[in-house]
C-alpha positions in Angstrom: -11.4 8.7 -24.3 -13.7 7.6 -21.9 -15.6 5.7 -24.3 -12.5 3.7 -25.2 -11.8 3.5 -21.4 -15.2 1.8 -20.7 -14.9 -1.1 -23.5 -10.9 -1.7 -23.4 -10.7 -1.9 -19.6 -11.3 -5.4 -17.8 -13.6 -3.3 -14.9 -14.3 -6.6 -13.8 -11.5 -7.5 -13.1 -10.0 -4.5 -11.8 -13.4 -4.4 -9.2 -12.9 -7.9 -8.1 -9.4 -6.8 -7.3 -9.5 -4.2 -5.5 -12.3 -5.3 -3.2 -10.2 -8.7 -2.8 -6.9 -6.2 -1.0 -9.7 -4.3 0.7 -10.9 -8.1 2.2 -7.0 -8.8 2.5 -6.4 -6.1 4.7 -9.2 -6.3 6.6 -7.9 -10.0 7.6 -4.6 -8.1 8.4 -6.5 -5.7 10.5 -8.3 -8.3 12.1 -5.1 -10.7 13.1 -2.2 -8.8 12.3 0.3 -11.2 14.4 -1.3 -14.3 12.3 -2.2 -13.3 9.3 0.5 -10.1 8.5 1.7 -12.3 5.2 -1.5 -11.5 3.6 -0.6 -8.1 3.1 2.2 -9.0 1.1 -0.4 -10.8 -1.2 -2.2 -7.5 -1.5 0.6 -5.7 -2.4 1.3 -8.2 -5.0 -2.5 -8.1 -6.3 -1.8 -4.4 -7.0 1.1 -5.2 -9.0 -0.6 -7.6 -11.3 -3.9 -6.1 -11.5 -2.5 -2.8 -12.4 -0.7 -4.4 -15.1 -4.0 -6.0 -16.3 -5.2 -2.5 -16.9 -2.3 -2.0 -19.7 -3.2 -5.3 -21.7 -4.7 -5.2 -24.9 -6.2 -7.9 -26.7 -7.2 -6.3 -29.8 -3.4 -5.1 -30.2 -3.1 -6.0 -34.2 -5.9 -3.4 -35.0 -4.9 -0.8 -32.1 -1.6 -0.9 -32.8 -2.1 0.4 -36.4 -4.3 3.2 -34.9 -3.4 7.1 -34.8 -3.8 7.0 -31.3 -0.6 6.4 -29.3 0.7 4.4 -26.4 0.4 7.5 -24.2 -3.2 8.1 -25.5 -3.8 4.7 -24.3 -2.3 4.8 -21.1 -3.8 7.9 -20.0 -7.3 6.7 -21.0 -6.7 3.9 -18.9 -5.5 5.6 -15.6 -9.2 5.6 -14.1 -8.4 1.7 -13.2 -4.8 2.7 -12.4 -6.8 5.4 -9.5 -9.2 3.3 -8.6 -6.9 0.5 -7.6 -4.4 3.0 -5.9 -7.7 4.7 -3.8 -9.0 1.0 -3.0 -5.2 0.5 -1.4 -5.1 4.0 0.5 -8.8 3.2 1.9 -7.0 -0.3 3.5 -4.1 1.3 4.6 -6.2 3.5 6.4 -8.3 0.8 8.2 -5.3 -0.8 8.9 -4.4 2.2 10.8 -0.9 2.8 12.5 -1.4 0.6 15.1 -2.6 -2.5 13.1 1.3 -1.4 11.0 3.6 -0.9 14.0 3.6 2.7 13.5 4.7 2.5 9.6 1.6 3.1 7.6 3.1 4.9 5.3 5.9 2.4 4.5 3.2 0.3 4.0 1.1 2.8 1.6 4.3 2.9 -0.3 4.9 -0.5 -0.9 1.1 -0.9 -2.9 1.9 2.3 -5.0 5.5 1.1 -6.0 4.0 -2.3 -6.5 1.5 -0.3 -9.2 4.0 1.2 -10.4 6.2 -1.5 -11.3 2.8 -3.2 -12.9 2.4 -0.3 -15.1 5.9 0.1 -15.7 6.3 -4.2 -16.8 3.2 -3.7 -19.0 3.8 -0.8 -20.6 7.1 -1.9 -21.8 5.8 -4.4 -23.1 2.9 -3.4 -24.7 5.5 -0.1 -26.6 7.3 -3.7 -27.5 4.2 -5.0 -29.3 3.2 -7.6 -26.9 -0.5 -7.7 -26.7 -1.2 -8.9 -23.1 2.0 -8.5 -20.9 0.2 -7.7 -18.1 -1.5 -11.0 -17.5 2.0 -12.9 -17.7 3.2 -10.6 -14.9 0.2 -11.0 -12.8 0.7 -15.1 -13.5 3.9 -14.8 -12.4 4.2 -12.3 -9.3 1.0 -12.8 -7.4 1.7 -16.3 -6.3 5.7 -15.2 -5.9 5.1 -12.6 -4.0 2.5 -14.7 -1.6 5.5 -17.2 -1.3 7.9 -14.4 -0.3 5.8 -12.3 2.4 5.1 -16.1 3.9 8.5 -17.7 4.2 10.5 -14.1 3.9 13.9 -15.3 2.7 16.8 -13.8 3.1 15.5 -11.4 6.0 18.2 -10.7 7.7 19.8 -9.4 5.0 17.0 -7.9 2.5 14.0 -7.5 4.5 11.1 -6.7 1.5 8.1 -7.2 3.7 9.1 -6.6 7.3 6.6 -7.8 9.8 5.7 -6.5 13.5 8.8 -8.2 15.5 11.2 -6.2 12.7 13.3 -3.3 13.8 13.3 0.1 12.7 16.1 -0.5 10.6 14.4 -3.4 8.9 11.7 -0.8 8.5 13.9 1.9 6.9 15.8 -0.4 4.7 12.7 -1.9 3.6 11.2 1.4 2.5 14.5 2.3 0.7 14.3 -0.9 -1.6 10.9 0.1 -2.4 11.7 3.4 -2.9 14.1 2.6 -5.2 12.4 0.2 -7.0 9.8 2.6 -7.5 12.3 4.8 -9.2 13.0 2.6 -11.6 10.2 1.7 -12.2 8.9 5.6 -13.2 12.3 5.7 -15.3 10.9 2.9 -17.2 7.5 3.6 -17.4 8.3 7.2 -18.8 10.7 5.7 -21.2 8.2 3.1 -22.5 6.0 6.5 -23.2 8.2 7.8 -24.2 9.7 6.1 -27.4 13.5 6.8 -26.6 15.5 6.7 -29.8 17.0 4.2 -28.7 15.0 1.4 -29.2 14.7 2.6 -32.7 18.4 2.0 -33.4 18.3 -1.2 -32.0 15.5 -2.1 -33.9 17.4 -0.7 -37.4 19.8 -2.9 -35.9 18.6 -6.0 -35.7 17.1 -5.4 -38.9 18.1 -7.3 -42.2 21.5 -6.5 -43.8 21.8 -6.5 -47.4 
C-alpha cells in the first residue's frame, strides 16, 4: 500500500498545496480586514487539491486490477491527512482573534471543502473517469476565489462570512457547510461503496435485444 501510495500520488502537488493555504492564511493573519477573501481561496485549494489525490492517470490498467476503489482510496488518505493537518496548523495561527471568535467555523469549512473534493472525485473515478479531480480543481479554485471576493447573495446565503458579519451569518454559514459536508460523506461512502443501484442503471442503459 504504501508503495502504491508513494508512485500514484502527485506529492508534489499535494506539498505545493498545502504550503500555498499555510502562505494564504498567514496573509489572512497578517491583514485580516484586507485580505479576509484569501481564506476563501484556501478553502477552495483544499477542495481541489484533495480531489487531485483521487485522480488516476493510469486508470485503463488499474481499473482491471484486483484491487478496489476502497483499496485505492485508503492507500491514498496520507495526502487526504496531510492536507487536512496543513489546514488545522493555519487555523491555528490564525487564532480566534484573527477569526472573530469562530475558528472552528472556519476549521470546518476546509474539512467539508476536503470532503466534498474526495467525495466529486471519487464518484467519479467509481464512474470510470480517470482524472475527475483535476476538472473540479479547474473549476472550483478560481470560483470559489470569485465568491469569497464579491460574496453574492450575502444577505441571504452567507458561505464565507467575513469580520463585520453577525452571529447569525456565522451560524447559518456553518449550517450550510455542515450540511454540505453531510452530503458529501453520503456520497463519498456510496461511491465506495458500489450501491446496487448503479448496477441497475447500468443493466439499464444497456443494449436491448
Amino acid at each position: 500500500m504504501l508503495t502504491y501510495a508513494a508512485r500514484a500520488l502527485p506529492w508534489l502537488r499535494v506539498v505545493l498545496a498545502a504550503g500555498l493555504v499555510l502562505v494564504l492564511m498567514e496573509l489572512v493573519r497578517w491583514n485580516p480586514w484586507v485580505l479576509w477573501p484569501l481564506e476563501g481561496t484556501a478553502v477552495g485549494l483544499l477542495a481541489g487539491a484533495t480531489a487531485w489525490c483521487f485522480d488516476e492517470t493510469a486508470a485503463v490498467v488499474v481499473d482491471t486490477a484486483p484491487r478496489g476503489l476502497p483499496w485505492r482510496v485508503a492507500a491514498r488518505s496520507p495526502a487526504v491527512l496531510l492536507l487536512a493537518l496543513a489546514w488545522g496548523l493555519a487555523v491555528l495561527r490564525a487564532g480566534n482573534g484573527v477569526v472573530s471568535g469562530h475558528q472552528g467555523a472556519i476549521l470546518v469549512q476546509g474539512l467539508v471543502a476536503m470532503a466534498a473534493g474526495a467525495a466529486f472525485a471519487c464518484w467519479g473515478r467509481a464512474h470510470g473517469e480517470a482524472v475527475p479531480g483535476l476538472l473540479f480543481a479547474t473549476v472550483v479554485v478560481p470560483a470559489v476565489t470569485v465568491w469569497s471576493l464579491v460574496r453574492p447573495f450575502d444577505e441571504h446565503l452567507v458561505v464565507f462570512p467575513y469580520g463585520t458579519t453577525s452571529a447569525h451569518g456565522w451560524h447559518q454559514s456553518t449550517v450550510g457547510w455542515t450540511a454540505t459536508g453531510t452530503l458529501a460523506v453520503l456520497l463519498l461512502v456510496a461511491a465506495l461503496s458500489d450501491a446496487p443501484w448503479w448496477r441497475l442503471r447500468r443493466s439499464r442503459s444497456g443494449p436491448r435485444w
